[in-house]
NULOKOL-180190 format. One record per residue (C-alpha): x negated, y negated, z negated. Coordinates in steps of 0.001 Angstrom, whole numbers, plus 500000, padded with zeros to 6 digits. Layout:
N
NODE:east:north:up
NODE:X:Y:Z
...
END
This chain:
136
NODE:east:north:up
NODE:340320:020467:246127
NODE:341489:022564:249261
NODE:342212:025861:248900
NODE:339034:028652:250101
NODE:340451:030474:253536
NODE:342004:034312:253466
NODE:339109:035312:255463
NODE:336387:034023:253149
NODE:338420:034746:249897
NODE:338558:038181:251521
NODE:334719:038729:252154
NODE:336038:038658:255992
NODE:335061:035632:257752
NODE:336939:037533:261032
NODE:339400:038114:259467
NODE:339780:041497:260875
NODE:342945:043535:260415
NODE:343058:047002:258586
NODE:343175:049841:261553
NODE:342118:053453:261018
NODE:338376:052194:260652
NODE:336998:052414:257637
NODE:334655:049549:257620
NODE:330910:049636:255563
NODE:331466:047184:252872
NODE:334933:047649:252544
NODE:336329:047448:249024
NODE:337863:050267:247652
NODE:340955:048006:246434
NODE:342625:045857:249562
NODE:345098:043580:247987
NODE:345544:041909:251549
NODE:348143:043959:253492
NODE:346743:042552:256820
NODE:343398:041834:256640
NODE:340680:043793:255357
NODE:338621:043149:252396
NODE:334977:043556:252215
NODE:332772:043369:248713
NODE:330369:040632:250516
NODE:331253:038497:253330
NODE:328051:040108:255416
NODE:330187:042963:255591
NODE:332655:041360:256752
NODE:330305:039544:259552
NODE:328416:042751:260198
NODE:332175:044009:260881
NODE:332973:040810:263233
NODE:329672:041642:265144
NODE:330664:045624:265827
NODE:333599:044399:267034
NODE:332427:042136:269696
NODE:329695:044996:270379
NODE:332669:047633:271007
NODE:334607:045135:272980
NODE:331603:044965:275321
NODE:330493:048373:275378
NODE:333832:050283:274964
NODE:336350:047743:276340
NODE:333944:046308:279364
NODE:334700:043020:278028
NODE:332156:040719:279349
NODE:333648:037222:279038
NODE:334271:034798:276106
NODE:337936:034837:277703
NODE:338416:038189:277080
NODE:336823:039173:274421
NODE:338941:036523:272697
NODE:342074:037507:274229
NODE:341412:040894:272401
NODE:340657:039527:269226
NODE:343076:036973:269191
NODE:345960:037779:270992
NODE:348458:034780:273068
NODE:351050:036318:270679
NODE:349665:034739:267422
NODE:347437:032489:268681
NODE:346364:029736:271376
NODE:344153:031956:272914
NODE:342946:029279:275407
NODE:341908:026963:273126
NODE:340204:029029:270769
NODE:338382:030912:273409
NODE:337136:027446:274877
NODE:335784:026006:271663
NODE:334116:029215:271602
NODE:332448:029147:274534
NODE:331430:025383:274109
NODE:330015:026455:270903
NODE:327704:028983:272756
NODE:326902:026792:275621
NODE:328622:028237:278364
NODE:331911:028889:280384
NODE:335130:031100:279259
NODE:334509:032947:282153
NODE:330760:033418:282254
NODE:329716:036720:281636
NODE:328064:036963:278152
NODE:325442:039844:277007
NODE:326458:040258:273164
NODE:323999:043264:272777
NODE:320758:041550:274257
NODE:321670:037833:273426
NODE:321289:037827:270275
NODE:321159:034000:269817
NODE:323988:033492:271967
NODE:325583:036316:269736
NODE:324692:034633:266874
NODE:326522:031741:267542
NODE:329557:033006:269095
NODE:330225:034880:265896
NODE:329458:031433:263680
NODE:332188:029878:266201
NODE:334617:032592:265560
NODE:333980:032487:261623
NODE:334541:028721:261879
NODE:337519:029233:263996
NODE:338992:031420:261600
NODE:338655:029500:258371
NODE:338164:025360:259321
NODE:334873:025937:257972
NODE:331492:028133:258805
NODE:329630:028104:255375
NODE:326631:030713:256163
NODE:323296:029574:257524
NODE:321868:031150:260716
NODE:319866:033541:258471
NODE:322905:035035:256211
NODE:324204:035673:259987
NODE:321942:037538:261690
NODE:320970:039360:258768
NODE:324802:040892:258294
NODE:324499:041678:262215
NODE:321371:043667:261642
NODE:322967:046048:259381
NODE:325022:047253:262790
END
């Protein structure tokens, strides 16, 4: 039996780093130095979603290319690649311009290609998804 993934042993299928943010859902305890630990992994979605929402609206991020350039930097990751099987996932181009506040199907599934990205494996259904992204 394989081991379960940091991010989904840590509630945070984003596996998003600690910053200054304190996150809703975030566990009072964090024994992950790095990433952050949430007490139910739709915290930790509803965190991957207002992430992608502040790249867009704070950032002016309006590709799949750059958004994941931002959240996964060429210095720890291939960038390319994972920004491609992103954008396959969603059904369009790296360089297309994406609407992550109004699409919220295309939204959906960009952040179920990121979770899966992140892990090897995207274990919530559609529902458990947009449900987490409706508490941003």
């Amino acid at each position: 039996m394989s081991e379960v993934p940091r991010g989904l042993r840590n509630n945070n299928p984003g596996n998003i780093r600690h910053s200054s943010i304190i996150w809703m859902g975030q566990s009072d305890e964090q024994p992950d130095k790095s990433f952050v630990h949430f007490e139910a992994p739709k915290y930790g979605i509803r965190a991957l979603y207002k992430t992608l929402r502040t790249y867009q609206l704070k950032h002016g991020l309006k590709t799949i290319a750059a958004m994941i350039a931002r959240w996964a930097p060429p210095s720890e990751n291939d960038t390319g690649s994972y920004a491609r099987a992103v954008a396959q996932a969603c059904g369009v181009g790296v360089d297309d311009q994406v609407d992550v506040i109004g699409n919220k199907a295309l939204t959906e599934k960009m952040v179920a290609a990121i979770i899966h990205h992140e892990n090897g494996q995207q274990p919530f259904s559609g529902a458990e998804i947009r449900a987490a992204m409706e508490l941003a």
